[in-house]
C-alpha positions as CSV (number, residue, x, y, z in Angstrom):
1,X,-52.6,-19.6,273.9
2,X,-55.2,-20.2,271.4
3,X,-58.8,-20.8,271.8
4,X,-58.9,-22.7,268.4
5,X,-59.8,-26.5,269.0
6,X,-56.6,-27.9,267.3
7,X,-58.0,-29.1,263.6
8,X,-59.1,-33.4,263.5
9,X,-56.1,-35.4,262.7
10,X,-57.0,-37.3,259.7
11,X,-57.3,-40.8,260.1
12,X,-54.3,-43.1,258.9
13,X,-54.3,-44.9,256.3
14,X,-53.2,-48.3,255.3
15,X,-51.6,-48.8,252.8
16,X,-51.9,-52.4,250.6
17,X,-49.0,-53.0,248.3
18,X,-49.4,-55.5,245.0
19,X,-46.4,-57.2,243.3
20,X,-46.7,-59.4,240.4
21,X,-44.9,-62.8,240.6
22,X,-42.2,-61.7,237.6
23,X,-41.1,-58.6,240.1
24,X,-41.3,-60.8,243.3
25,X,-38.5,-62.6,241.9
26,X,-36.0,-59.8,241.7
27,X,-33.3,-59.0,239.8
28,X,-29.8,-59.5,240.4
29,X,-27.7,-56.3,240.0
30,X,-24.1,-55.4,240.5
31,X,-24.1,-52.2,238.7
32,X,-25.9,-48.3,238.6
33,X,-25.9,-45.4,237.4
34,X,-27.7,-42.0,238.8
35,X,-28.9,-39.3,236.7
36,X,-31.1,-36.1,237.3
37,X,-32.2,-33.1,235.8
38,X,-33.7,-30.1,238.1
39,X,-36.9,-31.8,238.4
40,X,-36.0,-35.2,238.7
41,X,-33.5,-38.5,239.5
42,X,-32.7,-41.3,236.8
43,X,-31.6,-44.6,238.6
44,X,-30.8,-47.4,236.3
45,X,-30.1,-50.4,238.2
46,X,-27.8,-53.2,235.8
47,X,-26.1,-56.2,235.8
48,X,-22.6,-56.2,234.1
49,X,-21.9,-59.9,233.1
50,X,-17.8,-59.9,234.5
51,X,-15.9,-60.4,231.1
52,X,-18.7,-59.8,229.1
53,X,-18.2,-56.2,226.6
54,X,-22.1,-55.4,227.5
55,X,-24.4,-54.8,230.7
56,X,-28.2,-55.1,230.8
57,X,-30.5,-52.4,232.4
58,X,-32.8,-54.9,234.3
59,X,-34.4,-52.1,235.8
60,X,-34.9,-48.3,235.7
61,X,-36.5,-45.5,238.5
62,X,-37.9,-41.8,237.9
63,X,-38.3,-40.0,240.7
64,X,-38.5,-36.5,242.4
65,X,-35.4,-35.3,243.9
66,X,-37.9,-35.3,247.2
67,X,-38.3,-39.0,247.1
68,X,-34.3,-40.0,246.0
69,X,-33.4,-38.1,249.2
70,X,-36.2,-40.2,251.4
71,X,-34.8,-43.4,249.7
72,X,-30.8,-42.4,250.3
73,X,-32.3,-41.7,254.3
74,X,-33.9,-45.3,254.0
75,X,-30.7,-46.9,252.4
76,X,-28.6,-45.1,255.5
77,X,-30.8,-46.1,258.0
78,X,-30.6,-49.8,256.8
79,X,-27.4,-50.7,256.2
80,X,-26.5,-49.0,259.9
81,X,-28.7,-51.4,261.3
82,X,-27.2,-54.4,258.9
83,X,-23.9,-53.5,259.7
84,X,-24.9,-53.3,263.5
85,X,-26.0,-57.1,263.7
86,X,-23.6,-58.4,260.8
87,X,-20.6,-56.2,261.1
88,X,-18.8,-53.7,258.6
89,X,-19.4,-54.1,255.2
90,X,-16.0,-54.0,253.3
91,X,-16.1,-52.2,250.2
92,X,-12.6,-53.4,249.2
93,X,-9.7,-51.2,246.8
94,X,-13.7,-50.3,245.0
95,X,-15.6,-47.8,247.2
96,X,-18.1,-47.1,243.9
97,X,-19.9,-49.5,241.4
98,X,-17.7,-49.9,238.4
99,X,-17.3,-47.4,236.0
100,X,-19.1,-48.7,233.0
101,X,-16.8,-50.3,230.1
102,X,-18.9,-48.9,227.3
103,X,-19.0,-44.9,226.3
């Protein structure tokens, strides 16, 4: 055992989170696509009008491979507890987003 005090904890911090009105509204999206180097994750969040030959980026994330994995951990840990008070979610004969029609 050590005769060290243990070192102060510092003190927590709150944090207080802005949005503007035009991002509090959201944007619908029924599409993504993931891309990463070694240092970091693309996410490009789109919405793919159904019959339409184009999609729309309406949003798009850069982030360390650190945070992707926090927000996969966050994603699991939500949908367990959706699917806990509203049931299964049924991903149908498509168990991905769409494959894009464009090249």
């Amino acid at each position: 055992m050590s005769d060290k005090p243990a070192a102060p904890q510092p003190p927590a911090v709150q944090l207080q989170i802005e949005i503007d009105p035009a991002t509090a509204n959201g944007a619908f999206i029924n599409m993504a696509m993931v891309n990463h180097t070694d240092t970091e994750f693309t996410l490009d969040l789109i919405y793919l009008q159904p019959q339409a030959p184009r999609a729309v980026v309406r949003a798009r994330a850069i982030t360390t491979p650190k945070h992707i994995k926090r927000l996969l951990h966050a994603l699991q840990e939500n949908i367990a507890k959706y699917e806990a008070r509203f049931g299964a979610i049924d991903l149908g004969d498509a168990p991905s987003f769409p494959a894009p029609p464009f090249n």
